[in-house]
N, C-alpha and C positions, 0 to 999 in steps of 0.2 A: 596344367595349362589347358589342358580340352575342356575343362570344367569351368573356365574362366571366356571362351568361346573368344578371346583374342585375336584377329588374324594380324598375324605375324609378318605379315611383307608387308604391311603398312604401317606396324609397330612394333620391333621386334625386343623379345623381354629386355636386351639389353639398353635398347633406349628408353625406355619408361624411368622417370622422376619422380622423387618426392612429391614435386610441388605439381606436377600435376596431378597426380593421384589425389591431393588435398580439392583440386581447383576442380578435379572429376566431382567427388564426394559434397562439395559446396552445390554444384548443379543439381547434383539429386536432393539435396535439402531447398531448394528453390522448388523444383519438381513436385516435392511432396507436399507444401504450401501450397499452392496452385490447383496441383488435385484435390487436395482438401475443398480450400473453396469453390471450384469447378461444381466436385459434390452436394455442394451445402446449396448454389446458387441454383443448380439444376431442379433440385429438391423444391426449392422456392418457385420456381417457375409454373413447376406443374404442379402445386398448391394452388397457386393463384389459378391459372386453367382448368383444374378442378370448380373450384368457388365457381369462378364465372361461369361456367357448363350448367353446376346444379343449379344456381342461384339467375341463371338468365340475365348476369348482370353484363352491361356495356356500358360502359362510359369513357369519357377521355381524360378522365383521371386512371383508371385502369390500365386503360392503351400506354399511358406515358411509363408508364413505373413498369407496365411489363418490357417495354419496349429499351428501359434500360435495362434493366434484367439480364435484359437479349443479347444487348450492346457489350455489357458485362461478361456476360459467358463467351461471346465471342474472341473478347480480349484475352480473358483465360486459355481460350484453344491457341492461339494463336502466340502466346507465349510456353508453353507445353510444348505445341510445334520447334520454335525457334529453339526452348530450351534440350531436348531431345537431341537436336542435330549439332548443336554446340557440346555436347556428351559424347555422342560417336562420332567427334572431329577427335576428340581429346583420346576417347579408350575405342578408338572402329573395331569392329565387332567380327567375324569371319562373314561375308557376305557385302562390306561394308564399299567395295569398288565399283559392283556390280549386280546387288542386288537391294529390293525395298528391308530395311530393316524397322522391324517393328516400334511405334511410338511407344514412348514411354509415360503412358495417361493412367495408370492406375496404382493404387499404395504397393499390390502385389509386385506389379514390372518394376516401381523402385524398391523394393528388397532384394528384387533377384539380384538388379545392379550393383544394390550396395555388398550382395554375398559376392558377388564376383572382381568388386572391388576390392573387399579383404582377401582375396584369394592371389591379388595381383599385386598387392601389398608386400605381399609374403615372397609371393615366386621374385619381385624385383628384390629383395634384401639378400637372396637365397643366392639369386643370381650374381648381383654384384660381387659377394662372398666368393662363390666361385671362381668368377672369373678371375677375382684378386690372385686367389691361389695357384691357378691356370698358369697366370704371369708370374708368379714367384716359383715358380717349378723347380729352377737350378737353384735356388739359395735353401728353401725347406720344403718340405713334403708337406703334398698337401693335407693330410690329416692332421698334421702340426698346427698348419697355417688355419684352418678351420676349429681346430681346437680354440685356441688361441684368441680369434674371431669370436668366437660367440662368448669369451669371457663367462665360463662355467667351469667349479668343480662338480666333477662325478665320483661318488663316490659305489661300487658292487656291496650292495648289502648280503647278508647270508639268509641261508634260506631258513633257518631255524630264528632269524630275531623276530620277536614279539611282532612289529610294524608289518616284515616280511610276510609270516603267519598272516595277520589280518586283510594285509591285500589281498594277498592268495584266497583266502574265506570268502570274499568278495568279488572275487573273480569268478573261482568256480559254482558260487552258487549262481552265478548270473549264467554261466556256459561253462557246462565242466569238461567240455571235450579239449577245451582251451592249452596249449600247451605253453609254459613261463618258461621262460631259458634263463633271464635275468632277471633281477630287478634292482634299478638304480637310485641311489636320493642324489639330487640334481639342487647346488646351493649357484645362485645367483648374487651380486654385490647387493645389497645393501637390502633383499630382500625382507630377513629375519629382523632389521630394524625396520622397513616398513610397516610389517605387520604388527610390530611390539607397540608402533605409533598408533595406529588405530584403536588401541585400547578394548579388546574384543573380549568377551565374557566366555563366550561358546565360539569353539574352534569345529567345524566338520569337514571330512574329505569330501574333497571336489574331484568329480571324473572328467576328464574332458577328451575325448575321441578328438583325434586329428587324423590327418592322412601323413604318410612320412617325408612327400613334401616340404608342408611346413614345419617339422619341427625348427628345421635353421633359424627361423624366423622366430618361434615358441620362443626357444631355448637362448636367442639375445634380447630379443624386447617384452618377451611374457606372453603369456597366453592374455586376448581381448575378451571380456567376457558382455560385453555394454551390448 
């Protein structure tokens, strides 16, 4: 949740939506169209103000075309603007009641969004989860009721099979001070015919670091890797 810089008395994890979490992610894909061309037009602008500087050119064919240029880039800012604050109306930010929160005008400030948008993705699925279980307290326990939820077999593999061995190889030669207590294979529905569909020639293990957070989230919809 700190990582995701949410403030929370103005949106707290347990009201966040699907659909707005979609209608967040939509803005940033506007966003990033925008800066694109913001980019490209700026670029152009001072191309031409170059030319005209070396070349001592003026004319009122110049004036017009830069002057929509101008008009152009304006319209850009100004929906960046607009688009920005229609963002953190949707995901307000910690600072978001009472303080200037930073525009969102560059490719980098929409990545950060969008990592922080998968982060909140996760914590809303986690949450939901939770709270379900919260409320089923007297009928199952919640480890049951979370099992169950995320719709996975686990199965403890041993430490001597072949697969075992080679994580481990893997492991420690990356950081041998590392210490395994377990290691689990994790079957998903329909996963193993997924993969058989894809028709893949070469199979390689994939790592993928998470924080423990989201595995709730991992572990019912998949790890994202896009």
């Amino acid at each position: 949740l700190q990582n995701t810089q949410l403030d929370v008395e103005w949106m707290p994890i347990s009201q966040l939506r699907p659909e707005t979490l979609q209608k967040a992610r939509d803005i940033l894909v506007q966003l990033k169209t925008d800066i694109e061309q913001k980019e490209k037009l700026k670029l152009a602008i001072q191309q031409v103000q170059c030319t005209e500087k070396n070349e001592n050119v003026e004319s009122k064919t110049h004036e017009s075309n830069n002057d929509v240029q101008k008009s152009e880039f304006k319209c850009l800012l100004d929906s960046i603007c607009k688009l920005t604050n229609e963002y953190y109306t949707m995901i307000p930010l910690q600072g978001y009641g009472n303080e200037r929160l930073p525009m969102i005008d560059s490719e980098q400030a929409v990545k950060e969004q969008e990592q922080k948008l998968d982060d909140l993705v996760e914590l809303e699925l986690s949450c939901k989860i939770l709270l379900a279980a919260q409320a089923n307290l007297n009928q199952i326990s919640p480890l049951d009721y979370l099992y169950k939820s995320i719709n996975c077999q686990f199965e403890a593999m041993n430490a001597n099979d072949i697969d075992s061995q080679l994580i481990l190889r893997y492991i420690w030669t990356s950081a041998s001070h590392i210490n395994v207590e377990q290691i689990f294979k994790v079957a998903r529905p329909n996963d193993d015919e997924h993969l058989f569909q894809q028709n893949l020639e070469n199979h390689y293990l994939l790592w993928h670091g998470t924080n423990i957070c989201n595995l709730i989230s991992i572990l019912t919809r998949g790890a994202d890797y896009s």
